[in-house]
N, C-alpha and C positions, 0 to 999 in steps of 0.2 A: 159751750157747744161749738161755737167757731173756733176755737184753739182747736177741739178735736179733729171736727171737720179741716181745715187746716192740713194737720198733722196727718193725716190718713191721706187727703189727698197728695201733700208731697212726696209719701210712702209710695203712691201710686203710679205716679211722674216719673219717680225712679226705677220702678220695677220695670216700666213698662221702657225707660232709656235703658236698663241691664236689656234687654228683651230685644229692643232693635239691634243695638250693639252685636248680639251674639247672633241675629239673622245678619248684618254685615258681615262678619267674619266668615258664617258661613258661605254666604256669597262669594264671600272672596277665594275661600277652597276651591269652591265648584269654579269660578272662572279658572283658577289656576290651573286645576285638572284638566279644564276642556282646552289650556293654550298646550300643557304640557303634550297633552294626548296628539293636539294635530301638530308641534311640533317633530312627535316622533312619526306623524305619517307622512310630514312635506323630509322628511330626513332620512326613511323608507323610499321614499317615490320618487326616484332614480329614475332618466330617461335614458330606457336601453343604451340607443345608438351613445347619447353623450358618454356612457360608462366604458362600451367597447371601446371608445377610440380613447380614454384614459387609463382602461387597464393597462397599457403595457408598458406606458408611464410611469404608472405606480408600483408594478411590480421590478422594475429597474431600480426605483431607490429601494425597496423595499429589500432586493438583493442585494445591492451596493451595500445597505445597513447588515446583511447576515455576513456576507462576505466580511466585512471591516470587523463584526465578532468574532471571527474565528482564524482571523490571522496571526497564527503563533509570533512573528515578530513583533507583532502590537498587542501583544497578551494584558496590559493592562490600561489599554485606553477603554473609552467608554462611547459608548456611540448613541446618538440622537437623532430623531425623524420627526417630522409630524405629516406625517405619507398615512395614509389612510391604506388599509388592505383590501382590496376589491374583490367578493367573492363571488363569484359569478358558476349560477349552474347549467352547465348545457345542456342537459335535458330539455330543461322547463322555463331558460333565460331569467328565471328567477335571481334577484341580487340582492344583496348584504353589504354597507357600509362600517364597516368594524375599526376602532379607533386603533393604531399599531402600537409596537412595543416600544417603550420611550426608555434611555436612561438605558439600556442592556449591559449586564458588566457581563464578564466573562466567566465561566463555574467551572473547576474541576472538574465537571463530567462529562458521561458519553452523550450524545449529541440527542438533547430534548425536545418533542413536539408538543403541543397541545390541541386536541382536536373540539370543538366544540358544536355540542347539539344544540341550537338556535331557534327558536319561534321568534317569539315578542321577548326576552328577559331585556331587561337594559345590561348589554355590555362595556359597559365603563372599566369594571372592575378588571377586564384585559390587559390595560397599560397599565396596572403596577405585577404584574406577572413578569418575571427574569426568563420566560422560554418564549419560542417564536408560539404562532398560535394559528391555526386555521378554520374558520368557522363553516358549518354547513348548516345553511339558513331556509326555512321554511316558513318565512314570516310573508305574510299573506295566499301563500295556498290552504288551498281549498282544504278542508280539514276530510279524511279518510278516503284522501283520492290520490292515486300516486304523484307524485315520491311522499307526499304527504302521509302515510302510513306506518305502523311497526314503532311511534314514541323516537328515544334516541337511537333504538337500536339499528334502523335504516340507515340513517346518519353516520353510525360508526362502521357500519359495513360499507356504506357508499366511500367512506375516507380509504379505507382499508384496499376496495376495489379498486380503485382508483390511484392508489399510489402503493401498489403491492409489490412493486421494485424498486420504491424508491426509500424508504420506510429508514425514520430514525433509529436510532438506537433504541429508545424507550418513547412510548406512546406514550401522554394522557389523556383518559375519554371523560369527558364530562358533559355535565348542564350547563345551558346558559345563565341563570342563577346564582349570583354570589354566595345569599343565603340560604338554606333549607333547614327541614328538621331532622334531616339525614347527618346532619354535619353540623356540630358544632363552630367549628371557625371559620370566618371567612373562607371562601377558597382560594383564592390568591396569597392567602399566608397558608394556606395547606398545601400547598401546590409549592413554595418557593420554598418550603420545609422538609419536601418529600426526599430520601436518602436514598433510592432504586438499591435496594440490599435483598430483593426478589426480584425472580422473573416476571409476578404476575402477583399485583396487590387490588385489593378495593380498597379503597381510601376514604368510604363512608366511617362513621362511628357505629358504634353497636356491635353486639357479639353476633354469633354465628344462629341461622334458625334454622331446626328440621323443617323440610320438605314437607311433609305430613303434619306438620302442625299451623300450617297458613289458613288466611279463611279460603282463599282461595281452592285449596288441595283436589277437591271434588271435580273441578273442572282442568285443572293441569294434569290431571294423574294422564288423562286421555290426549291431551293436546302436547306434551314435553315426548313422549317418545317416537313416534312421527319425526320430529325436528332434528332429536339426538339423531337420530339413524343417519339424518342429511352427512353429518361429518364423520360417521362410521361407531358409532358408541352406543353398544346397551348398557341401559342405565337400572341400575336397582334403588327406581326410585326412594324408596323407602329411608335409605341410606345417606340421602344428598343432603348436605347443609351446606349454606349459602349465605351472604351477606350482601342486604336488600341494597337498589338501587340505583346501582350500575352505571357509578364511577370508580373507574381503575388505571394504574398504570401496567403495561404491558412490554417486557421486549421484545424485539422483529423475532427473534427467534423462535419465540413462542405464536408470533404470529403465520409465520413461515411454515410452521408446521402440519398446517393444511393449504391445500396447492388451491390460486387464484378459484377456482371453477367450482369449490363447495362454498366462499364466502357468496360465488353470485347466486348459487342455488339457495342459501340461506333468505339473500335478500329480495329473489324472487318468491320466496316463501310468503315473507313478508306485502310485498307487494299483490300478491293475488290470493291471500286468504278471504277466507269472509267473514272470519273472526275481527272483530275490533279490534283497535289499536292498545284500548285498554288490558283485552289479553298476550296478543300477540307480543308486543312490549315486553308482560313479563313472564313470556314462556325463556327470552333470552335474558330477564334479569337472575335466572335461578339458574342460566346453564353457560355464560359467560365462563364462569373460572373451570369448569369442564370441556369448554370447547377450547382453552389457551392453555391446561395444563394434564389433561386426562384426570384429573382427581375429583372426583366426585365429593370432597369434600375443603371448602375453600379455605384460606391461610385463616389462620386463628387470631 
């Protein structure tokens, strides 16, 4: 009987050390998470004035760095920073700390941007990107209050507005998100992989989906023609297939081909609906490759 007893209780002694053990461990997650979390808020919270008077700092080497890439007599050096890119919005003095591009060689092509739609993602995944990059950050506004509004697609139109003369050769619009389920690889190796062999690509994964077969449909049939019209386009809906998600590469050309004053009507669209961001997002995820190429139906 005391063998048993014994035996059971150091059975017991055990379970109950596996037991603590695995509340330690957990512990230790949650502490990690909560230093993680306020490290990315003390790394967020930026004192304005210190930012203005370092932006112009930053943006000096950060040109000094594009410059040195694109000096055909140094076509094969290589250039290095550890300059942070200061994104700063003057609307809303809202700012973004974005780690810059390290390592840049030089590409046989025509001259690449990246534009990025920014909340909270962690942007790390920026420096191993071979193109320069510019972020538009909404990381702590107020959620469905302007510029806060319209998902990426404000974002891409604010980049667009904003630099609508100055515009690379080839756009890319993305998420801040490395990974998703839109995309199978990384996107820093999709993105340093992309061939610009169109005017106007999505760069998600996945085939093409009729219009009319979204769960959605019901409520876009009435919200997407309204919007079409802004850039001068009837659309048969019925017709439209589209490739979800809305990341793509774009040439100026194809952006150019509506004049400055319908992208701001776009974006004031965006800004004073009262539709939620949830739709309004993807009344432009379905009409993207019609507003940059007239084809109602997007590359295959």
């Amino acid at each position: 009987m005391n063998l048993s007893f014994n035996n059971k209780g150091i059975f017991l002694n055990r379970k109950r050390s596996l037991e603590i053990e695995r509340l330690k461990q957990y512990l230790e997650k949650v502490r990690q998470f909560k230093i993680d979390q306020n490290n990315k808020r003390i790394f967020y919270a930026i004192n304005t004035r210190w930012a203005i008077r370092k932006k112009q700092e930053l943006d000096m080497r950060i040109k000094n760095l594009l410059i040195e890439n694109n000096d055909d007599t140094n076509n094969k050096a290589e250039a290095d920073t550890n300059a942070n890119a200061l994104v700063i919005n003057k609307e809303n003095n809202s700012l973004a700390l974005v780690p810059s591009i390290a390592s840049t060689q030089l590409i046989n092509v025509p001259s690449v941007g990246i534009v990025v739609a920014h909340y909270n993602e962690d942007l790390s995944w920026l420096s191993l990107v071979k193109y320069k990059c510019r972020v538009i950050s909404k990381f702590g506004l107020r959620k469905e209050t302007p510029p806060n509004k319209g998902n990426e697609a404000s974002s891409y139109l604010q980049y667009i507005i904003n630099n609508y003369d100055a515009l690379d050769d080839y756009t890319i619009f993305v998420h801040g998100h490395r990974t998703a389920w839109h995309h199978h690889q990384n996107m820093d190796e999709k993105i340093n992989r992309l061939q610009f062999s169109r005017p106007y690509y999505n760069i998600n994964d996945g085939g093409l989906n009729y219009l009319t077969r979204i769960p959605e449909w019901n409520k876009m049939r009435y919200m997407l023609p309204p919007v079409a019209l802004i850039f001068g386009k009837f659309i048969s809906l019925k017709h439209v297939k589209f490739r979800n998600s809305a990341q793509f590469y774009v040439h100026k050309n194809n952006i150019l081909r509506h004049p400055k004053e319908i992208y701001q009507k776009l974006y004031d669209y965006l800004m004073n609906s009262r539709e939620s961001s949830y739709w309004t997002g993807r009344v432009f995820e379905y009409l993207w490759h019609i507003i940059f190429t007239g084809d109602i139906h997007d590359v295959e």
